[in-house]
N, C-alpha and C positions, 0 to 999 in steps of 0.2 A: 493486460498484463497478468490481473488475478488467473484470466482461464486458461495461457498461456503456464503458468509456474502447476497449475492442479495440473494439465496435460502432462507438462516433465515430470511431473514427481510420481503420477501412474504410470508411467511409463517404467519409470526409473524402479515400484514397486515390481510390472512385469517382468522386469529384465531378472531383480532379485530373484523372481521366484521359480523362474528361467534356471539360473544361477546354482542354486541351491535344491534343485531337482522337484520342488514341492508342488511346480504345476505336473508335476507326471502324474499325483494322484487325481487332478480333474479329470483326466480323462481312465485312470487305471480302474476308478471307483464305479465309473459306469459303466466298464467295459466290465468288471469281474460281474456283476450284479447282471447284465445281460448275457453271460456265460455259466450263471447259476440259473437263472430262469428256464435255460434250453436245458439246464440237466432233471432239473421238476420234471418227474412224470407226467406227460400230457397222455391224449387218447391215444397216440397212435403207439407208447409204450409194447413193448414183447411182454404173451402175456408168461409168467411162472406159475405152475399147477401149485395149486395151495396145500399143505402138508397136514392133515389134522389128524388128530391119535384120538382114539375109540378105547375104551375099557373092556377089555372080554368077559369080564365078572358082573356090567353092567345090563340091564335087562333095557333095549331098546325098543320104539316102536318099529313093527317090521317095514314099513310101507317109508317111514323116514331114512331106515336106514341104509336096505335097499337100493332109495334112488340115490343117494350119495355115494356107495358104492359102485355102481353103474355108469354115474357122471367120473366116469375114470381120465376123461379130457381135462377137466378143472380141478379135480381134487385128487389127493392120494393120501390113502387110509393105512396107518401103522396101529396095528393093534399091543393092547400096552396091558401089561399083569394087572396092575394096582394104580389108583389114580393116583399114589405117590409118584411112581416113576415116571407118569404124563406131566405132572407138574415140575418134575427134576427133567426132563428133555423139553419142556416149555423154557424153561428158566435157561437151558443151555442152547436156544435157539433151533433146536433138533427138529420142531414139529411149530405150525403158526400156532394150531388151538386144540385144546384139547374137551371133546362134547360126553360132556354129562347128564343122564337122565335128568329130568327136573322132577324134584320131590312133591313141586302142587299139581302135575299135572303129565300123567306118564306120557303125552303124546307129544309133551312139548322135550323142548331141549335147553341144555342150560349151554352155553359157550363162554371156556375158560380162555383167557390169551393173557400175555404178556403187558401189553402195555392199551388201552382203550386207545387212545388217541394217537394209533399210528395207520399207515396207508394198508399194513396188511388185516388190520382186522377191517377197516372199511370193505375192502377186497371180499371177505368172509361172508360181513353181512350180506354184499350184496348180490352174490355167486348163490347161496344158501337162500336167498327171499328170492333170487330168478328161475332156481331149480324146484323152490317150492309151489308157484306162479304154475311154473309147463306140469309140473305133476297133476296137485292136487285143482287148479282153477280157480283158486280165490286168494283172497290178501290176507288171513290170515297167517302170521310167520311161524314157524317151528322153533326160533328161537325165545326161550322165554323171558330170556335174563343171561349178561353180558358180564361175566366176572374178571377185574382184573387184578392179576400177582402184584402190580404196582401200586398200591392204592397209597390212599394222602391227599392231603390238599392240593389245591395249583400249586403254592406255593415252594410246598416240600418237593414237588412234581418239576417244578423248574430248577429247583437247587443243581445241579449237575452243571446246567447250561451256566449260572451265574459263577459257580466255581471257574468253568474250564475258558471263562471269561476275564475270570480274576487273573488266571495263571499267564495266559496268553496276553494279555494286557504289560504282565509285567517282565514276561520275559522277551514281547516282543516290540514296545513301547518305549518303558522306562529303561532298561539295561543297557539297548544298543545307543537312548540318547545321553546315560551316565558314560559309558565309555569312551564315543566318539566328543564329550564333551571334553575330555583328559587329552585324547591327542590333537583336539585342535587349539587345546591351551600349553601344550606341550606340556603337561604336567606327566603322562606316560613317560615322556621319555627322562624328563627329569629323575625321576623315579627310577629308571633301569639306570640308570647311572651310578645310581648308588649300590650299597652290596645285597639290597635287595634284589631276590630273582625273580624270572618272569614266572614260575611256575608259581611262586607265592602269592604272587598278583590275580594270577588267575583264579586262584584258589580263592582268595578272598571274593572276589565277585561275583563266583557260586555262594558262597556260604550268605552274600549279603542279598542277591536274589529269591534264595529259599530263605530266609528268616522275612524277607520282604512278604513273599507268600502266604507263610502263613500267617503272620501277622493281620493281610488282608481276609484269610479264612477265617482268623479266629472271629476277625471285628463282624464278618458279615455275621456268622453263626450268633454271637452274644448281641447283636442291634435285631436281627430277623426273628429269636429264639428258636433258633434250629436245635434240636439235641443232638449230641456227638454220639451216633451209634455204630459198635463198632469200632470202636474208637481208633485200637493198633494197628490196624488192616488199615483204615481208614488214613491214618495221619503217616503211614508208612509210606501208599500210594501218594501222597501228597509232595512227601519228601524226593520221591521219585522222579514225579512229574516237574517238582522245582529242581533238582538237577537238572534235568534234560534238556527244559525251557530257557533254565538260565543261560547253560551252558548255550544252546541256538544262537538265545540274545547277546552274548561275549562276542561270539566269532562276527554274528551280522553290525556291530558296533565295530570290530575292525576292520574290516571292511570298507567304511565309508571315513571321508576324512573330516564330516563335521556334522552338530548337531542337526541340523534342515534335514542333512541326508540322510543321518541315522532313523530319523521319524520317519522322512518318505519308506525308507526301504520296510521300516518294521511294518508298515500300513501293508505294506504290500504283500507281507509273507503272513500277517493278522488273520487279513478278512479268508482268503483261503483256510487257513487252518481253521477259522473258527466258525464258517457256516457251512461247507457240506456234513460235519460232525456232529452240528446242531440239530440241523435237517436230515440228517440220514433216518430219520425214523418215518419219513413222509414222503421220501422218494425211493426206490428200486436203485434208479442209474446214480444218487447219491450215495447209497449202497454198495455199491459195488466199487466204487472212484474213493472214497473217505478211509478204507482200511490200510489203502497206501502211505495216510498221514498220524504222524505219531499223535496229536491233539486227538483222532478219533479214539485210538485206542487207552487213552487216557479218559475221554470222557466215558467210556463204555465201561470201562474199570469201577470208576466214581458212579456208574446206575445201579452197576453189580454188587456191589459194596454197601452202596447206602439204601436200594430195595430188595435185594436179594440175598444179604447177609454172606455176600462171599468171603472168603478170606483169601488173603494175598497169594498163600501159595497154589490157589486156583488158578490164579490169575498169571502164572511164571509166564506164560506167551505175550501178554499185554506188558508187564514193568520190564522182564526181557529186551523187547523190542525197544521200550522209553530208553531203558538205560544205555544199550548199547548207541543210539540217538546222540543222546547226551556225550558219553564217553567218544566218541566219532568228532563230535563237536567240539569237542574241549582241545582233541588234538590238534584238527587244524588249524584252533585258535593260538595252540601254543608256537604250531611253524610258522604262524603268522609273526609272531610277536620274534622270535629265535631270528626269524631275516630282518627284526625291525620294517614288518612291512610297512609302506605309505607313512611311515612315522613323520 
């Protein structure tokens, strides 16, 4: 009898979770995860000629320079005035690295990049140590020293990714299961019933997703001591990017008609958003796939902002894109609500 009543009542759990769509993630979770692994760069990757800028004012050695020039297969050489403007087309992704004389040692070389720990300088190193191999015939490198514009800790290094996790979390987690909690308690519709409109509704549910946000940015920054640098660029973008998300999270919360489903769905629109963006620094073909989503261009904002000192109106292509996102979203959320859809 006991084994008999556990059998019915897992059963009776399967069927729930049947029911309320929550087993689609057992199999959606493994399946995205093995459709981000084929996007990682493997060997068989196409390869891209690596971009690096040279200073004309700089005094090279001839014999380094030379074969780099020569290796016109792997590499292309943009000669640049002043190592300011190598460093401002490094910074705007123009060029992968930018090689500098090294001061101890004129035969060696210094290499500037962007960020150490991504796949194009690995690329760099080891194009540059294979070129240096066929030339000269030993292991000594030409590279002296590996400078990167990102510098800071891991942890200041990771802040991006923890942000546009914060953000994503909440507009694609919390909001659509605040929502879809209202009209499967009918409390939405209670609510349009009265001389409140729907526009006001919606309105309130942005304004309570972005004060969500930041609340959860300020907490990480004052528990981690992160310092706010930057600060109006900074908290501008933020404001943005909680528009947009929230707004995402409103419409995918009407959408569904009840809590289970709200969460399956956000799981499912989450993990995409949030790891080819994270990983686009490590892969090429994530590179290429991640500018289509607005989370990338938001966290690529958030790197520009917090290591490269941008300001926001560099950035009109990035919060452009978030806004009009958001703004998009909020409409169809509103003809949603205007047909009382699924209410």
């Amino acid at each position: 009898m006991i084994i008999k009543n556990i059998v019915t009542l897992t059963l009776n759990d399967l069927a729930i979770a049947f029911k309320n769509k929550t087993i689609y993630l057992i199999f959606f979770i493994p399946f995205f995860i093995f459709l981000s692994l084929k996007f990682i760069d493997q060997e068989a990757v196409s390869f891209q000629k690596i971009r690096l800028g040279v200073v004309q004012t700089e005094i090279y050695a001839p014999l380094i320079l030379q074969a780099i020039i020569l290796a016109d297969r792997v590499f292309t050489i943009s000669r640049i005035t002043t190592e300011e403007e190598g460093l401002l087309l490094l910074k705007e992704k123009k060029i992968d690295g930018l090689l500098l004389r090294s001061d101890k040692n004129q035969n060696k070389l210094v290499l500037v990049v962007l960020k150490k720990e991504s796949i194009s300088t690995i690329s760099m190193v080891e194009n540059l140590a294979v070129l240096q191999r066929t030339v000269e015939g030993n292991s000594a490198s030409w590279i002296s020293e590996i400078k990167s514009l990102q510098t800071g800790a891991i942890q200041k290094q990771s802040l991006p990714i923890w942000i546009l996790m914060i953000v994503l979390l909440v507009g694609f987690i919390i909001i659509p299961a605040q929502v879809a909690e209202e009209k499967e308690k009918n409390l939405l519709l209670a609510l349009l019933q009265t001389p409140m409109r729907e526009i006001e509704w919606l309105l309130a549910k942005l304004f309570s997703g972005v004060i969500l946000i930041f609340m959860a940015v300020i907490s990480l920054h004052l528990l981690s001591n992160f310092n706010f640098e930057n600060n109006l660029n900074y908290f501008v973008l933020i404001g943005i990017g909680g528009f947009c998300f929230s707004a995402y999270g409103v419409f995918l919360g009407l959408l569904c008609r009840n809590q289970a489903s709200a969460r399956t769905l956000g799981v499912i629109f989450y993990l995409p958003h949030l790891l080819p963006s994270a990983l686009s620094d490590f892969s090429k073909k994530l590179n290429i796939i991640a500018p289509f989503l607005p989370s990338y261009h938001f966290y690529e904002s958030i790197k520009s902002i917090l290591f490269n000192e941008y300001r926001i109106s560099k950035l009109s292509v990035e919060w452009s894109y978030l806004f009009l996102v958001g703004l998009l979203t909020f409409c169809f959320s509103y003809l949603l609500i205007k047909k009382r859809y699924s209410m």
